[in-house]
N, CA, C and O of each residue as an XYZ file, in Angstrom:
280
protein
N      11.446      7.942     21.033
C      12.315      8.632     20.107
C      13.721      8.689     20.665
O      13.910      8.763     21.879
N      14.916      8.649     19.598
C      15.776      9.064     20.066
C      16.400     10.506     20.421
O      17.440     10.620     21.070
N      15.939     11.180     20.116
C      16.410     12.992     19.675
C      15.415     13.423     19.310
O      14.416     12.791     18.965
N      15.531     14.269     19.335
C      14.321     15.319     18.646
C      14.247     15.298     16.969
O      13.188     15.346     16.343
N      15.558     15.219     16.376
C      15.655     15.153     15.173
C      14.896     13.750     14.568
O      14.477     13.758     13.410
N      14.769     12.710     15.314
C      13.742     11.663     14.851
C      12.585     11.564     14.899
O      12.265     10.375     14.901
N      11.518     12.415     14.951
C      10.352     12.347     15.421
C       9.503     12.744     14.046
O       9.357     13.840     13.504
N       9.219     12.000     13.847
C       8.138     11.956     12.428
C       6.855     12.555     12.342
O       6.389     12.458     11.207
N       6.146     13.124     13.133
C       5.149     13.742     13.333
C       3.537     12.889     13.513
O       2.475     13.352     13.096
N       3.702     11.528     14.254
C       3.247     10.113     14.046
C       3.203      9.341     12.880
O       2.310      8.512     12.703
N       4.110      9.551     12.059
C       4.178      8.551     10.486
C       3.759      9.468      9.484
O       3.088     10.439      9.833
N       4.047      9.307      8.324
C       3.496     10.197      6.982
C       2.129      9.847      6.515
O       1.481     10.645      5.839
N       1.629      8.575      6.885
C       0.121      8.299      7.145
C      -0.530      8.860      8.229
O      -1.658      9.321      8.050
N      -0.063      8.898      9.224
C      -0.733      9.254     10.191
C      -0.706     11.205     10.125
O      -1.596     11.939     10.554
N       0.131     11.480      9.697
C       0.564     13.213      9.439
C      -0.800     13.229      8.744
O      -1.845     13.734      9.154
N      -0.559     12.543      7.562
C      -1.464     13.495      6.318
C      -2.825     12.746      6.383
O      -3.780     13.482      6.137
N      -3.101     11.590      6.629
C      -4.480     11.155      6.712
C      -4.827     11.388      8.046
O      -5.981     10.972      8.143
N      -4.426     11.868      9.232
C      -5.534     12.080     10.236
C      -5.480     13.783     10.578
O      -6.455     14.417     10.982
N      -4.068     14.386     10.311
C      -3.613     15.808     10.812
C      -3.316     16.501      9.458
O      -2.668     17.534      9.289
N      -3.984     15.640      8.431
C      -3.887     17.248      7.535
C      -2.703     17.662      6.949
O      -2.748     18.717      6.316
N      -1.388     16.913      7.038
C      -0.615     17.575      7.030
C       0.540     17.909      7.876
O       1.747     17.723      7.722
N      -0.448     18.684      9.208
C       0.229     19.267     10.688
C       0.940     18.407     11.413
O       0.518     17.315     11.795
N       2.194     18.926     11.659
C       3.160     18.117     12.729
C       3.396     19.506     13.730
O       3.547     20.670     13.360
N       3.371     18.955     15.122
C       3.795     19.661     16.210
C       5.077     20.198     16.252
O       5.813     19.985     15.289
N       5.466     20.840     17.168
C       6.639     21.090     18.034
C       7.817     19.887     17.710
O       7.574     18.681     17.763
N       9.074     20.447     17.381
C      10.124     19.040     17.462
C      10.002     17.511     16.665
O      10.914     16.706     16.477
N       8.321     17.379     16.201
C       7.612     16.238     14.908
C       6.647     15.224     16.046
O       6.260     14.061     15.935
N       6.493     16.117     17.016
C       5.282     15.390     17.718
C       4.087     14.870     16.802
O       4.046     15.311     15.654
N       3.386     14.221     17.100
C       2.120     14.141     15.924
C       0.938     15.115     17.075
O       0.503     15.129     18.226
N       0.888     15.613     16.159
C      -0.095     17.036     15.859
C      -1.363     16.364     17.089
O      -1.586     17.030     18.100
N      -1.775     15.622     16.959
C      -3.269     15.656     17.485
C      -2.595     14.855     19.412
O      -3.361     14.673     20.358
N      -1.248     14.588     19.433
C      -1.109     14.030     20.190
C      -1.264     14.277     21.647
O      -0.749     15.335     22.008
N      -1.677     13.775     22.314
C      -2.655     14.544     23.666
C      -1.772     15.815     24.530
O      -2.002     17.015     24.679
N      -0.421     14.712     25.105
C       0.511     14.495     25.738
C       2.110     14.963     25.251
O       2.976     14.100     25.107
N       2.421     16.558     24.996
C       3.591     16.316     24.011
C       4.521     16.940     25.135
O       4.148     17.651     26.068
N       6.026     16.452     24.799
C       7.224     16.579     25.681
C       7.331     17.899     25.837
O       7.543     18.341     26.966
N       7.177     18.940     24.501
C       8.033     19.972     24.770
C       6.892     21.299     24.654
O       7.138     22.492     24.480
N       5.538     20.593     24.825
C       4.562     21.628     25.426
C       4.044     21.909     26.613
O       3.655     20.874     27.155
N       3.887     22.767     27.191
C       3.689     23.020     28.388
C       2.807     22.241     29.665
O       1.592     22.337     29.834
N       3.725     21.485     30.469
C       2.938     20.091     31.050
C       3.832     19.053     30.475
O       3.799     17.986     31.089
N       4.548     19.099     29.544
C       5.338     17.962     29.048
C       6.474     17.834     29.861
O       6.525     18.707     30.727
N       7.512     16.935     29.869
C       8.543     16.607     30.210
C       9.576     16.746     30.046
O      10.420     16.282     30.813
N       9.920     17.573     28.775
C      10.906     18.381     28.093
C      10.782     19.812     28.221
O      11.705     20.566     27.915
N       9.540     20.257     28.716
C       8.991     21.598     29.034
C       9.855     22.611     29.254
O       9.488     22.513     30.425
N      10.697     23.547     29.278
C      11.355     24.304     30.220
C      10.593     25.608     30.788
O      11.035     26.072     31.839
N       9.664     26.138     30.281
C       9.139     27.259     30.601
C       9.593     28.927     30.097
O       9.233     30.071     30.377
N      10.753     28.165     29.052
C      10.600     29.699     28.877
C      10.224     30.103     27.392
O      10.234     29.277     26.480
N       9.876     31.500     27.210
C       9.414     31.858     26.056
C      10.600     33.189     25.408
O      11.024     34.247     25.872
N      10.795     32.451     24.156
C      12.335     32.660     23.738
C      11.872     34.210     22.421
O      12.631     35.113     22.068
N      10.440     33.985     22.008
C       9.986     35.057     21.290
C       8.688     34.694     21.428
O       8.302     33.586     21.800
N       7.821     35.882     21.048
C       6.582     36.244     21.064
C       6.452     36.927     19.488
O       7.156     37.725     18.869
N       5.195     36.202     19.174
C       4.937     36.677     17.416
C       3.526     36.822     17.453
O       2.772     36.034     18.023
N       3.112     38.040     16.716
C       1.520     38.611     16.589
C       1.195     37.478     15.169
O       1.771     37.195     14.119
N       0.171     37.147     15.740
C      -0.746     36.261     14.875
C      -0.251     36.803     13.368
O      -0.068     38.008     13.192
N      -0.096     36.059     12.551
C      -0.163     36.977     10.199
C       0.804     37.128     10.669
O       1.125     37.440      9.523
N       2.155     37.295     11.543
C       3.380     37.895     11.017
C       4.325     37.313     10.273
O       4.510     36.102     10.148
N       4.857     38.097      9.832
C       5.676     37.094      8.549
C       7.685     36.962      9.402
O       8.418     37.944      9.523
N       7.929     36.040      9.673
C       9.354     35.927     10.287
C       9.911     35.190      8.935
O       9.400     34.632      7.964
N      11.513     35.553      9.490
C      12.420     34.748      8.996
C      12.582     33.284      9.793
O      12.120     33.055     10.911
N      13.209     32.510      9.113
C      13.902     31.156      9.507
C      14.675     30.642      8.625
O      14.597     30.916      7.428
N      15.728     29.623      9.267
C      16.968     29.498      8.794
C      15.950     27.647      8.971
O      14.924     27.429      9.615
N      16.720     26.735      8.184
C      16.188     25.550      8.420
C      17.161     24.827      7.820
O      17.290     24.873      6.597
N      18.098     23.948      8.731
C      19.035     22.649      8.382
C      18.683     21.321      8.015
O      18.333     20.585      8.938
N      18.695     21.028      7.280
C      18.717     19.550      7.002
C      19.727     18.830      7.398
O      20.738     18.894      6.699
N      19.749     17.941      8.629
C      20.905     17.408      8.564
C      20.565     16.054      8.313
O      21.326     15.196      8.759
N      19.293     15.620      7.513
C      19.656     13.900      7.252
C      17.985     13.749      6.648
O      16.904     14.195      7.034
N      18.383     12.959      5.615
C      17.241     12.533      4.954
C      16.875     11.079      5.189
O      17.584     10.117      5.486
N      14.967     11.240      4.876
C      14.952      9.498      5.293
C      14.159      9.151      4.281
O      13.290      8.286      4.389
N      14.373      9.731      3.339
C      12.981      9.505      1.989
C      13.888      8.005      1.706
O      15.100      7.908      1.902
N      13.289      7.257      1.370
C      14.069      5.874      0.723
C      13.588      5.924     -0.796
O      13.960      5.060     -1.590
């Protein structure tokens, strides 16, 4: 990958016919053994920026900065 912002979550076939759907952290693919920015990964840093009780309902803000639908 180049950035984080490119990471497809292993393909839109591979998302929805093997994971359901589910994409990881940053668009890792979900089932993927080995991911950068989970703990053991290579992007790892170790720290924990919030803590959320399981059902809670948060806010989020979410940018689009680039579409790739063709």
């Amino acid at each position: 990958y180049y950035e984080h912002t490119q990471m497809f979550c292993g393909g839109i076939n591979h998302q929805w016919s093997v994971n359901g759907g589910k994409c990881s952290i940053c668009g890792e693919a979900y089932d993927q053994k080995t991911k950068l920015f989970d703990k053991g990964g290579e992007k790892y840093l170790g720290k924990i920026v919030r803590t959320y009780t399981q059902g809670s309902v948060i806010s989020v803000t979410v940018i689009v900065s680039t579409s790739i639908v063709e």
